[in-house]
C-alpha positions in Angstrom: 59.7 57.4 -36.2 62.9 56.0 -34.6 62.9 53.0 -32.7 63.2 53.4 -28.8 67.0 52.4 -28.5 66.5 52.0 -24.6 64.4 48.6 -23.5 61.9 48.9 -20.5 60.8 46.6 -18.2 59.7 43.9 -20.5 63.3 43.8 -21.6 63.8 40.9 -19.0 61.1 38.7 -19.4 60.7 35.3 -21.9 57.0 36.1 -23.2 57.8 36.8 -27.1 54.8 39.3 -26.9 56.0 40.9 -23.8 59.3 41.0 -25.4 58.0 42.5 -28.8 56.8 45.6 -26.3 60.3 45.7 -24.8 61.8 48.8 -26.7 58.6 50.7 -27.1 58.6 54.2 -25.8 56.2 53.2 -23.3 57.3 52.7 -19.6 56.0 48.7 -19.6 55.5 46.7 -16.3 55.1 43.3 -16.3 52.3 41.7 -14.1 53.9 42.2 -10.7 54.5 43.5 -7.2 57.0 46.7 -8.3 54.1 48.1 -11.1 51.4 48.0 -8.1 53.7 49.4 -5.3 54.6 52.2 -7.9 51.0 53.2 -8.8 50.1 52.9 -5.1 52.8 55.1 -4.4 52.5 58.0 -7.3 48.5 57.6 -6.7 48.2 56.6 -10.0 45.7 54.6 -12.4 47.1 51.3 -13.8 46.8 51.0 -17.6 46.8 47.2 -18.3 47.1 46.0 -22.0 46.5 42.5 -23.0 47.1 40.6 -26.0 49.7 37.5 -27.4 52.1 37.7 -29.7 50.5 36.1 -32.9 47.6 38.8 -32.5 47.0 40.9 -35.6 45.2 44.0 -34.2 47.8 43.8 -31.0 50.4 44.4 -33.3 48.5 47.4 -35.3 48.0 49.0 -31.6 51.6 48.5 -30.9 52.7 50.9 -34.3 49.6 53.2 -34.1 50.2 54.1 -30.4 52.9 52.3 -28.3 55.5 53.3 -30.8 54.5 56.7 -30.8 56.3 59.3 -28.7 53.0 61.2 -27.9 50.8 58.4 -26.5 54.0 57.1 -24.6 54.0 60.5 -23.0 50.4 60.4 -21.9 51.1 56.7 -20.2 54.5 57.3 -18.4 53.4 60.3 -17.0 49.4 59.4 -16.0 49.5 56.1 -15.5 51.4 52.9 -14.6 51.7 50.4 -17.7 51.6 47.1 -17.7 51.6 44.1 -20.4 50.4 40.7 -19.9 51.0 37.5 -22.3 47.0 36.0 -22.2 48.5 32.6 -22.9 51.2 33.2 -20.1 48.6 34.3 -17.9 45.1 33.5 -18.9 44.0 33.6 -15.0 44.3 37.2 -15.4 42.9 37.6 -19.2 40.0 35.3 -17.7 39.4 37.8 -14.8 39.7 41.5 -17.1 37.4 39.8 -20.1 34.8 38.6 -18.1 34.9 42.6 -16.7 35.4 43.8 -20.5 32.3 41.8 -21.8 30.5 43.0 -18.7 31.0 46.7 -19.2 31.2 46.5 -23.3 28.8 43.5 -24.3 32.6 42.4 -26.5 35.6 41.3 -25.9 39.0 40.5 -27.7 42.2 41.3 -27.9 43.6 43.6 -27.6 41.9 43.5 -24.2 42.3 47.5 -22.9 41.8 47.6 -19.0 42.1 51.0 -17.1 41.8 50.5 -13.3 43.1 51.6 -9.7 46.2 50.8 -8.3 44.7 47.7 -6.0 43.2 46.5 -9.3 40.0 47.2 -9.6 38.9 48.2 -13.1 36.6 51.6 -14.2 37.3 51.3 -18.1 37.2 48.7 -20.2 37.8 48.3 -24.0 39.3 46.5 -26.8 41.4 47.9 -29.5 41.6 51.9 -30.2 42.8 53.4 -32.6 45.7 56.4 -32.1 43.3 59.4 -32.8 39.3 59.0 -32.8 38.1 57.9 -36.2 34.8 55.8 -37.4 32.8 56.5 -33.9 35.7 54.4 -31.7 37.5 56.8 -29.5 41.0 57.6 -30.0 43.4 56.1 -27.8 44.9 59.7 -26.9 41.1 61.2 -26.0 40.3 58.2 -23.5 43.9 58.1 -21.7 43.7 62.6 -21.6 40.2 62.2 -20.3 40.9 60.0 -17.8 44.0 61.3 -16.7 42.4 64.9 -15.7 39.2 63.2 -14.2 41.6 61.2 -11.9 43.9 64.8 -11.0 40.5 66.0 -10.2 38.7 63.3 -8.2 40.3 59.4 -8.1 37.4 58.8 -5.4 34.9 58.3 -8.2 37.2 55.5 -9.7 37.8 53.7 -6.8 34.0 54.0 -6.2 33.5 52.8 -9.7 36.1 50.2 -9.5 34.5 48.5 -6.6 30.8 48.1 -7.8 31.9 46.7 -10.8 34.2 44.4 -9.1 31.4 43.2 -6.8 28.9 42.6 -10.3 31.7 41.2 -11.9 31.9 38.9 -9.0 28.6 37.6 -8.3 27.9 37.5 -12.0 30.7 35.1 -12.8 29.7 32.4 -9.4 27.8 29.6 -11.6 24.5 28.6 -9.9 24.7 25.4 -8.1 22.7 23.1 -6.9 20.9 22.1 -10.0 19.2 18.7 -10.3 21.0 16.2 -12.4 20.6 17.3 -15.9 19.1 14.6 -18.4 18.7 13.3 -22.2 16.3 17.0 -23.1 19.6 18.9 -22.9 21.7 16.6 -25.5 18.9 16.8 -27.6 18.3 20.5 -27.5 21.6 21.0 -28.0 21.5 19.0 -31.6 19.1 20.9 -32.6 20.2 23.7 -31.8 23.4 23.6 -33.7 21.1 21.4 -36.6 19.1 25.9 -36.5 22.4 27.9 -36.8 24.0 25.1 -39.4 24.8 26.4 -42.6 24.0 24.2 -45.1 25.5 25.5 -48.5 29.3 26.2 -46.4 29.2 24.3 -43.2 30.0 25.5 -39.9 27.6 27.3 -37.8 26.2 31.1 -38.0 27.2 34.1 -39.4 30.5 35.2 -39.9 33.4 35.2 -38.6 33.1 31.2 -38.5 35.2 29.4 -35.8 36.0 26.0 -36.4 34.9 24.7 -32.7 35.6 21.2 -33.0 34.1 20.1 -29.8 30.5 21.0 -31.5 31.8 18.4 -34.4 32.9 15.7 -31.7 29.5 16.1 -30.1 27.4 15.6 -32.9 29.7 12.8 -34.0 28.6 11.2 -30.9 24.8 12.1 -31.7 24.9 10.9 -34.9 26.2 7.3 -33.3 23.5 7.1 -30.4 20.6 7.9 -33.2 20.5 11.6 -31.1 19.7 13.7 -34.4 19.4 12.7 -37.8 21.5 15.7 -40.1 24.0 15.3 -37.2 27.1 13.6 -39.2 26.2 15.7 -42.5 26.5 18.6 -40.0 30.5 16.9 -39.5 30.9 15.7 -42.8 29.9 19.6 -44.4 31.9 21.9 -41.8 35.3 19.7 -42.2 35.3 19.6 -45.8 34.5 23.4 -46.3 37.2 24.2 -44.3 39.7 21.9 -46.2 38.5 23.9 -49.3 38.7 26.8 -48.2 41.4 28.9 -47.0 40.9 28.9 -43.5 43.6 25.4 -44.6 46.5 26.1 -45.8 47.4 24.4 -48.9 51.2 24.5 -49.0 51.9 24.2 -46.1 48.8 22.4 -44.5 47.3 23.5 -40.8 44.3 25.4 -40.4 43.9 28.9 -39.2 42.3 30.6 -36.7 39.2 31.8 -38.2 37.6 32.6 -41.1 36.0 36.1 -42.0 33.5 34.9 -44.6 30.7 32.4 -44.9 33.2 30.5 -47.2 35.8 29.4 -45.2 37.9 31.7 -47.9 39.3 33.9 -46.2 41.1 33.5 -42.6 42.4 35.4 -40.2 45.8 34.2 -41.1 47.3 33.1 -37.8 47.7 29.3 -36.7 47.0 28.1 -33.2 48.3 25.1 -32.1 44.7 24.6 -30.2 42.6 25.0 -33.0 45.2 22.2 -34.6 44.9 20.0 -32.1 41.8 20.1 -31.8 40.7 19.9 -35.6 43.2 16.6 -35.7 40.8 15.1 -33.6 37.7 15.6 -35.3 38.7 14.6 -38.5 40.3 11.2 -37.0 37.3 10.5 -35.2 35.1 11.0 -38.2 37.2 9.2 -40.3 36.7 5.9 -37.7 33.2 7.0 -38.3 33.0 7.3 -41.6 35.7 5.1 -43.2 36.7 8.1 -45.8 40.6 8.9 -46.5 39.4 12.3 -47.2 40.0 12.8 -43.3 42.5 10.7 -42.4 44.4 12.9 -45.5 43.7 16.3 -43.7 44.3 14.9 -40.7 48.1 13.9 -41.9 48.6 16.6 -43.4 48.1 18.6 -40.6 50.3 16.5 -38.0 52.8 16.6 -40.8 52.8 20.4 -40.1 52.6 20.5 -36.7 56.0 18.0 -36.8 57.9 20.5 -39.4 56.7 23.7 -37.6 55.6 23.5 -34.6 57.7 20.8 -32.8 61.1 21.9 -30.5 63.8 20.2 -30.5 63.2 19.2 -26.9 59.9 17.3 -27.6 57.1 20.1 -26.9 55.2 21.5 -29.2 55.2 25.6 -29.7 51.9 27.7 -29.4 51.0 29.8 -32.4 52.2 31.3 -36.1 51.5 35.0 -36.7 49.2 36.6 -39.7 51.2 39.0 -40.1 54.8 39.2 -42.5 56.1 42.3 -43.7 54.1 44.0 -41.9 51.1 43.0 -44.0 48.2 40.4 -42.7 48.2 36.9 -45.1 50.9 38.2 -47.0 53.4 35.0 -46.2 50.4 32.9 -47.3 49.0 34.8 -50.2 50.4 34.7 -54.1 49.4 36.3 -57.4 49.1 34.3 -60.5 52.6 35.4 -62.4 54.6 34.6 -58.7 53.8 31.0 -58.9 54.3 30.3 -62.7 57.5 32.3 -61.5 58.2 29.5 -59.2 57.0 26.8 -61.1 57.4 27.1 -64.6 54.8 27.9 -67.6 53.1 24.7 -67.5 53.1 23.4 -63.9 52.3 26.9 -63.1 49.2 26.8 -64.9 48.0 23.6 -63.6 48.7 24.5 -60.3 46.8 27.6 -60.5 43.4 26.2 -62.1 43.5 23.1 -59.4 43.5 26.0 -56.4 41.3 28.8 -58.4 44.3 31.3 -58.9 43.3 33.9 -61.0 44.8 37.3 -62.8 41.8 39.1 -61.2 42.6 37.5 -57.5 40.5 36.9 -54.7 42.1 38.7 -51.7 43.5 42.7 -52.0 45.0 42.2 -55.5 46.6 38.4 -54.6 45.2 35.0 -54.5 44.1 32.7 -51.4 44.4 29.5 -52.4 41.6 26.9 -52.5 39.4 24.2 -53.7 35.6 25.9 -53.3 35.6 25.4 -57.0 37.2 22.3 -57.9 34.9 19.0 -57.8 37.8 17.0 -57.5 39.1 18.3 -54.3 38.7 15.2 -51.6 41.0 13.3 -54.5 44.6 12.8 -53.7 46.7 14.6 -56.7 50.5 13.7 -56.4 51.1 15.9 -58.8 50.2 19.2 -56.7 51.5 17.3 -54.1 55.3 17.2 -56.0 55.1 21.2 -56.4 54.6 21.5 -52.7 58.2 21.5 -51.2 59.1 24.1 -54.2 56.8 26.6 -52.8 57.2 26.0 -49.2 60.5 26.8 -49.5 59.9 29.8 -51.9 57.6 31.6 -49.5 59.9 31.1 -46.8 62.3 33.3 -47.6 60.0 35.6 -49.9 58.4 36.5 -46.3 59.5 35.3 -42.8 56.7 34.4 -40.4 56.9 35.1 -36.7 56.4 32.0 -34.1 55.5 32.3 -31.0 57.8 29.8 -29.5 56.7 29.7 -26.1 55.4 25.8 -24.9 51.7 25.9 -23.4 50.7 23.1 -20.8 47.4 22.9 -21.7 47.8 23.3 -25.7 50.4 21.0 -25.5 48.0 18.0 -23.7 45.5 18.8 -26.5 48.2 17.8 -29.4 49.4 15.1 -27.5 45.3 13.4 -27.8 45.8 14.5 -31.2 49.2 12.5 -32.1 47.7 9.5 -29.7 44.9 9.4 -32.0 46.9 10.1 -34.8 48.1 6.6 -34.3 45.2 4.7 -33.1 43.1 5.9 -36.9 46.3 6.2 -38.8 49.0 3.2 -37.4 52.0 5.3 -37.5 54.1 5.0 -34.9 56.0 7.8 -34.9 52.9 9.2 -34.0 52.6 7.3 -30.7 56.6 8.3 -30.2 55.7 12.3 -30.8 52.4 12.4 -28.3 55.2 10.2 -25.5 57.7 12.2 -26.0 55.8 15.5 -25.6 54.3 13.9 -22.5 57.5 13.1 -20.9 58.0 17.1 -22.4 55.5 18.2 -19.7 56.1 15.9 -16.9 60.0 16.6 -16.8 59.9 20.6 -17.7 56.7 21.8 -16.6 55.8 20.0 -13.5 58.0 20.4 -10.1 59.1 18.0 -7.7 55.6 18.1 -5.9 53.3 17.1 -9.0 52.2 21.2 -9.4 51.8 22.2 -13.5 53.0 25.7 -15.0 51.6 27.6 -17.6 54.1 27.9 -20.1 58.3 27.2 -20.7 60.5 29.0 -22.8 64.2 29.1 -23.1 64.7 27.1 -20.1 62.2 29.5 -18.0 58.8 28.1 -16.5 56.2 30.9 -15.8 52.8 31.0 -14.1 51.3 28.6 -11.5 49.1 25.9 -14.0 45.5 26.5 -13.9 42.2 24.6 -14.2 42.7 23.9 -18.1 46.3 22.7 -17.4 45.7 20.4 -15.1 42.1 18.8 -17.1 43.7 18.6 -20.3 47.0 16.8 -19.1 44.2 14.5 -17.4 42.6 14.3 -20.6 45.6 13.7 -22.2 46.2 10.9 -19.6 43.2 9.1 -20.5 43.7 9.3 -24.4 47.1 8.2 -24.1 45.7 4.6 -21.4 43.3 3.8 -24.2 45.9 4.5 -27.0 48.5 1.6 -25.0 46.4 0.4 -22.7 49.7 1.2 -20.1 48.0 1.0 -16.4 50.6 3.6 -15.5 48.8 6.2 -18.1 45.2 5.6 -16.1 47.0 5.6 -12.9 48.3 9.0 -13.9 45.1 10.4 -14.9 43.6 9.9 -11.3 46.4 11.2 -9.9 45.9 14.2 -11.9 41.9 14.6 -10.9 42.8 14.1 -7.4 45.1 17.3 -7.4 42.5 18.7 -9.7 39.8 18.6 -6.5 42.4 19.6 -3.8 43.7 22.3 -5.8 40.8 23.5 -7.5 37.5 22.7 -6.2 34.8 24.3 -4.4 32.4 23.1 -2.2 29.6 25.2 -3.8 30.0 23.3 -6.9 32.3 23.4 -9.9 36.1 24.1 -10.5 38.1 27.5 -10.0 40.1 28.9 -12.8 43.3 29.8 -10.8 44.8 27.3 -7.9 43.8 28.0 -4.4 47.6 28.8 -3.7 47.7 30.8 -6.9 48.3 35.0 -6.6 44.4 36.4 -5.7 43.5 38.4 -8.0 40.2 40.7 -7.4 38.2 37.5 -7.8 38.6 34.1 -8.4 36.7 32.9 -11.8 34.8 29.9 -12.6 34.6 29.2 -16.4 31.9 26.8 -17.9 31.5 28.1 -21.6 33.3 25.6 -24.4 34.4 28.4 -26.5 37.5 28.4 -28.9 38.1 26.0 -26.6 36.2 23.6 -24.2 36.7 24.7 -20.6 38.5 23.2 -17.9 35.5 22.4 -16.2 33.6 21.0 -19.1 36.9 18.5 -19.6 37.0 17.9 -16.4 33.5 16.6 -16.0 34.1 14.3 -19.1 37.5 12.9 -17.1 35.3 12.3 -14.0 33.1 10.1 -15.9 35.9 8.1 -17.4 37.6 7.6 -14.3 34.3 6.5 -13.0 33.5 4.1 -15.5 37.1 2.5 -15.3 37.5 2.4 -11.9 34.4 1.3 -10.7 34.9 3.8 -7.5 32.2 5.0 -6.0 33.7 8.6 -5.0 34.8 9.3 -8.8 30.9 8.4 -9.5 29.9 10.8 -7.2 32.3 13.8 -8.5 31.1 13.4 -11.8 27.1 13.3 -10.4 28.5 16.3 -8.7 30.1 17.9 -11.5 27.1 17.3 -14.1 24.8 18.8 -11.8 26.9 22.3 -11.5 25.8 22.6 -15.2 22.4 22.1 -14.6 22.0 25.6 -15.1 23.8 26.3 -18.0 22.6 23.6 -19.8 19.2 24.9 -19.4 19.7 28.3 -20.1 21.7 27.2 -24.0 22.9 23.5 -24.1 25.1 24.4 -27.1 27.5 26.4 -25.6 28.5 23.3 -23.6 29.3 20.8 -26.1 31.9 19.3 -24.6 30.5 19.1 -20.9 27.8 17.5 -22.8 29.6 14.5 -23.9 30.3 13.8 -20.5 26.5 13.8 -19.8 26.7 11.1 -23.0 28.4 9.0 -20.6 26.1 9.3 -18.1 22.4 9.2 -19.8 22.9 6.8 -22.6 24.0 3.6 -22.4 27.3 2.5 -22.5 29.5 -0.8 -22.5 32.2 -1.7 -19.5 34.8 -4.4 -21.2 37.4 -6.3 -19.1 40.0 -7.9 -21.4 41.9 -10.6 -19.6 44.9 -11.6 -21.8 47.7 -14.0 -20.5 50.5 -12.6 -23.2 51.6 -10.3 -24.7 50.7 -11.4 -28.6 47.2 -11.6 -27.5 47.3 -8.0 -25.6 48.5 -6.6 -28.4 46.2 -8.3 -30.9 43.9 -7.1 -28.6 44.6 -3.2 -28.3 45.2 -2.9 -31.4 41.6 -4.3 -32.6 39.7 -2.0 -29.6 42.2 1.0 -30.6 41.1 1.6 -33.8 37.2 1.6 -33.6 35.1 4.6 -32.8 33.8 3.5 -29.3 32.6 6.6 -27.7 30.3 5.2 -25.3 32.8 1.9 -24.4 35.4 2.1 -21.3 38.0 -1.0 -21.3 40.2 -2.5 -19.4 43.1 -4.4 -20.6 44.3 -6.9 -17.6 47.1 -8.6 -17.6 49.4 -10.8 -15.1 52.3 -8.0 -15.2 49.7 -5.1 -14.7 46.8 -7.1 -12.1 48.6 -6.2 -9.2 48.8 -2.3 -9.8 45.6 -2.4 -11.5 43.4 -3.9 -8.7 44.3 -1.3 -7.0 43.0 1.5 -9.0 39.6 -0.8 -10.1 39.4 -2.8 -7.2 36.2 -4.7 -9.3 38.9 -6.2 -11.7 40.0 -8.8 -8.8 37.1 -11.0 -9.8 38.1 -11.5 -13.5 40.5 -14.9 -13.3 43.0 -15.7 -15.7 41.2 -18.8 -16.2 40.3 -19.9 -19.8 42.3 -17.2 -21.7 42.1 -14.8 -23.5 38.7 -13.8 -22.2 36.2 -10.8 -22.6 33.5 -9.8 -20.0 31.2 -6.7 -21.6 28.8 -5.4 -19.0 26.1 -3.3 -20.6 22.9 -1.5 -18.9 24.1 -3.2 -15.7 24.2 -6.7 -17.1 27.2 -8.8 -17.7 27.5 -10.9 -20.7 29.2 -14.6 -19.7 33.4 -14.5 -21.0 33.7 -14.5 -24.9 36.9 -16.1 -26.0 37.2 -15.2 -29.2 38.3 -11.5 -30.1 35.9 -11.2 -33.2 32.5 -11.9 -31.3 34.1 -9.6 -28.4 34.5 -6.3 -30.9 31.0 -7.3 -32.5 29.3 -7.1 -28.8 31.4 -3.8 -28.5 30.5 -2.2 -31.8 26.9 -3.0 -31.7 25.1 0.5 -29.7 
């Protein structure tokens, strides 16, 4: 089939996956005002089609249907159609996959809504093939069968549109009040995730396995208040299974998105920048943990990709690399045996192929994943591989380009800016430190307005979409990370800044946090997300900022918004504790006890000496303060409490625990013993 020489709609718009739609036979709308005037106007249903641009099975519906000249026909004359980018717009992905898991008991992506002109859905679905096949309705059935149904009588689907609207609604309104959740929940929670652990591979369940970090930060945190006793084997299992495996890509380091096996072998191919950032952080934090290079190796390795690949020239870091090359799903990762002695010659060839398991027979549709599920060596550094490396990144990329979406996220990019702050507290480089500042100063300058409000995303000089919850809590996250990485008052200050636009923007006085701004575009509701999934939620990071802020400020009404905040997921907690990890380490901070340390230094040798000692040490349950005569003044503002520590006697460091304050310690030793002892 030809390819549509005339662009629609999309034609105009910065999204790469709206873009990649933007010669497809198909009559594509963006998201707007025109597409709903039309289909109020020609009476006709909306068919909305979401996905992103790295998304496998979004780009087999693409050639199966949205190429095709007969399916095109069906849409532009039926229906109005309109593409949305669900990392452009995730209020709106939020909204039509709560209403997809609703109707369907699924979800994913492609996420296939069918719905009236003033947006209220009566069909919802996920991917569909051109023609039926395998029991899933063909794309061309559902659209014909709708189409006549709607000639015939579209007061059914407005009827239909409405009631599930309303369900939709109520069903997505958190309950709230709750009473203040307690100790029980962490616990359950532990063992919970201690049931679904898999023991001989790691991770959690049945496949597909998801790395969910979070769940790996949270046990971390139960294995160092005594909460569960498997909980850092739990860690130590599930991070080195997926370095072995191939969900980690061993040329070019970074993990992917998923894996399809119980082995961590085989991935769904595509990287996210999240599940990057995210992963960075567990393995630094188990490595202060654990003392083991094996992590702090992984976790190099994979900033090292992120700064090759993933960084823009202007400072912020780009979202996601696709699965697919060619055409084909893993084949830019994916080798056979004779290719890389090809590449590498007879005898490094061969070494190289025994160390990652590469075999004549293959592992993966007649070609070879690499990995290291059989090699007992594998948590050894080898600089011998590690030679070969540049060889065959270079090799495979120009064998197979990759595509990369190169759109910069708000909220991902806050997540690898914790990951590159950490990055230098665990690993002392400062170019890490220099990366996470300069992608802060990234989002502050291009994706924040005169006013203080966030977008969603920037591309080619374009900002789109009014920032949501998870913008706005990870850069407040972010905030935080980046104060106790420098111990810069102007970081902290920042962070409060942030949670009080978080409340005025966001809040509700029923409990909890909206998705979308209250001066955001209304959409048919307005959704309130708890559930840590691929990633933690807005609200669940938000809660664990509200407790920080708490603790380092001493204010009374940041204590009360994070009461208030734990107690929304009173509910949720109760009903399955797991699925909250990360609101759960904010409970941490609230049930267990935990250690308030005032550092007053007079200079700036001992600040440093100082920083640097607290930096590096796992201290999840500690909250310091670094005072100092050039930050007191700004600081007593922000922790009013911190007036009373003189610079009398110096250096000196007060340590409050279980609401007793120890007398000053002078000496910097005794002061990280008090803090390290839990």
């Amino acid at each position: 089939m030809a390819k549509n020489t005339i662009p629609n709609k999309l034609a105009g718009e910065t999204s790469p996956y709206l873009l990649q739609h933007a010669y497809n036979p198909v009559n594509w709308y963006p998201w707007g005002a025109e597409a709903f005037e039309k289909a109020k106007r020609e009476n006709k249903p909306i068919f909305l089609s979401i996905g992103y641009s790295t998304c496998h099975w979004c780009h087999v519906m693409e050639e199966e249907s949205f190429e095709d000249d007969d399916v095109a026909k069906i849409l532009n004359d039926n229906f109005i159609a309109i593409k949305v980018d669900k990392e452009e717009r995730p209020d709106i992905d939020a909204v039509y996959m709560n209403v997809c898991q609703a109707m369907t008991g699924g979800g994913g992506w492609p996420l296939t809504i069918i719905m009236t002109p003033d947006q209220k859905p009566f069909f919802a679905g996920t991917y569909f093939p051109k023609r039926s096949r395998y029991g899933r309705p063909g794309l061309i059935d559902v659209l014909s069968n709708i189409a006549r149904k709607w000639k015939e009588s579209p007061e059914k689907f407005y009827s239909t549109g409405e009631k599930i609207t309303a369900a939709v609604s109520e069903e997505n309104l958190p309950l709230y009040p709750g009473r203040f959740p307690g100790k029980s929940h962490i616990e359950r929670a532990a063992k919970n995730l201690n049931r679904l652990f898999d023991g001989e591979y790691g991770g959690f369940g049945y496949p597909p396995k998801f790395p969910t970090p979070h769940n790996l930060m949270f046990l971390l945190r139960c294995h160092y208040l005594n909460i569960h006793p498997n909980a850092l084997h739990m860690v130590e299992k599930t991070l080195q299974q997926m370095y072995r495996g191939g969900i980690f890509d061993h040329i070019g380091y970074g993990f992917s998105r998923y894996s399809t096996d119980e082995k961590w072998l085989v991935p769904h191919f595509e990287k996210m920048l999240y599940d990057n950032a995210l992963l960075v952080i567990a393995l630094l934090e188990t490595a202060q943990v654990t003392g083991k290079e094996l992590y702090k190796d992984i976790a190099r390795k994979t900033l090292s990709y992120i700064q090759r690949e993933m960084l823009s020239p202007e400072g912020g870091f780009y979202s996601a690399q696709d699965a697919d090359s060619d055409g084909e799903e893993g084949r830019f990762y994916t080798f056979t045996k004779d290719e890389l002695i090809s590449v590498l010659g007879k005898e490094d060839g061969e070494y190289f192929c025994r160390w990652f398991s590469v075999t004549e027979e293959s592992n993966f549709e007649g070609r070879n994943i690499l990995n290291l599920l059989e090699n007992p060596e594998f948590s050894r550094s080898n600089p011998k591989i590690d030679s070969m490396l540049p060889l065959l990144r270079e090799y495979r990329s120009k064998r197979a380009p990759l595509h990369k979406d190169d759109k910069i996220l708000a909220s991902w990019n806050a997540l690898m800016i914790i990951a590159f702050a950490l990055g230098y507290r665990v690993l002392n480089e400062e170019e890490y430190l220099k990366t996470a500042q300069r992608a802060l100063r990234f989002l502050q300058e291009k994706l924040t307005d005169k006013n203080g409000n966030l977008f969603i995303s920037y591309r080619d000089g374009t900002v789109k979409g009014a920032g949501i919850l998870d913008d706005y809590a990870f850069l407040c996250w972010a905030m935080l990370e980046m104060y106790r990485t420098t111990f810069d008052i102007e970081y902290l200050s920042g962070s409060i800044a942030l949670a009080e636009r978080i409340i005025e923007l966001f809040g509700d006085e029923n409990g909890g946090y909206y998705l979308n701004s209250k001066n955001a575009e209304s959409l048919i509701y307005r959704p309130k997300e708890q559930y840590d999934g691929a990633m933690p939620s807005g609200n669940s990071v938000f809660a664990y900022c509200l407790a920080r802020i708490s603790a380092l400020t001493g204010e009374q009404k940041w204590q009360s918004a994070a009461d208030r905040q734990l107690e929304f997921y009173y509910h949720a907690f109760n009903s399955n504790p797991s699925s909250y990890c990360f609101a759960l380490m904010a409970l941490m901070l609230k049930t267990f006890p935990t250690q308030e340390a005032v550092c007053v230094v007079g200079n700036r040798e001992d600040e440093l000496k100082t920083a640097s000692a607290i930096r590096q040490t796992f201290l999840p349950q500690a909250n310091v303060i670094i005072k100092t005569p050039e930050n007191a003044r700004l600081l007593e503002q922000i922790a009013p409490y911190t007036k009373d520590y003189p610079f009398d006697n110096l250096p000196a460091y007060y340590i409050c625990e279980n609401q007793s304050c120890s007398p000053p310690i002078h000496d910097l030793n005794g002061a990280l013993s008090r803090l390290e002892m839990h």
